[in-house]
N, C-alpha and C positions, 0 to 999 in steps of 0.2 A: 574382295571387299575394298573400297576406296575409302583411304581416310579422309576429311571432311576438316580435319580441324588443319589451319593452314600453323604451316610453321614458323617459328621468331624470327628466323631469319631474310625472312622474304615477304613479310608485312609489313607493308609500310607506316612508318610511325607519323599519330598525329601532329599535323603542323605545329609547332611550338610555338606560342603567342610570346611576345615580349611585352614584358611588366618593368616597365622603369619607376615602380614605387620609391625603392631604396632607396636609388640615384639621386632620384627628384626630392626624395624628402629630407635627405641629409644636405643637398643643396639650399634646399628653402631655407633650413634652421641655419646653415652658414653665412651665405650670400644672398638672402630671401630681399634683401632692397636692390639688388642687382638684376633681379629678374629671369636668373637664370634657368631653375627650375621650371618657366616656363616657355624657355626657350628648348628645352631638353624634352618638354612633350609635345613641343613641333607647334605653341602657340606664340609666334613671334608678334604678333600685334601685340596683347596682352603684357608678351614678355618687354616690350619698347614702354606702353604704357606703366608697370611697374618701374622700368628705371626714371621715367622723368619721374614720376609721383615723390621716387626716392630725394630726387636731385631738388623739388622745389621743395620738399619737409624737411632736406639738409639731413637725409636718414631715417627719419619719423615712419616715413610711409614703409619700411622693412618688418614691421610688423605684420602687414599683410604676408609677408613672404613667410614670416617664424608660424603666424598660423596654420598658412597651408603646410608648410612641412607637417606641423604637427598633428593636422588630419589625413595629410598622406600616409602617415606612418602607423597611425591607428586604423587604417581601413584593413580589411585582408584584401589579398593579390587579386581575388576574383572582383570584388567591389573595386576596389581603385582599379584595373583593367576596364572593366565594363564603364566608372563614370568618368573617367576620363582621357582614356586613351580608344574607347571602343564610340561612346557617348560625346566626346569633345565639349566637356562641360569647362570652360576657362578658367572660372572664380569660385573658391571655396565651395 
């Protein structure tokens, strides 16, 4: 009799997706007029556009940044993966 069930050791494990929610969200709430957070999910335009925004509000425009932290961090891992790290959704 063949057994069928394959073993732990020799199944390959599902690709790991990487979720830079934390990363990105505790950035936004720090440095969110910096733009870094969205340089850290690989939206460099956006992330440029944040910093001048900062630079002509004299800081004003950081708000945008404290937001998104603050909806990064209330998503779960599947949601924020999927809207925007999978979806490339730039703005809130």
């Amino acid at each position: 009799m063949e057994n069928t069930k394959p073993e732990a050791w020799n199944t390959p494990a599902a690709p790991r997706q990487e979720n830079k929610k934390v990363l990105a969200g505790v950035l936004a709430l720090i440095f969110g007029y910096l733009g870094i957070h969205k340089f850290i999910l690989g939206y460099t335009q956006e992330g440029i556009i944040q910093l001048v925004i900062s630079i002509v509000t004299c800081g004003l425009g950081g708000i945008i940044g404290f937001i998104e932290g603050i909806i990064y961090l209330t998503k779960s891992d599947e949601d924020f993966y999927q809207t925007y790290q999978v979806g490339k959704k730039p703005w809130f």
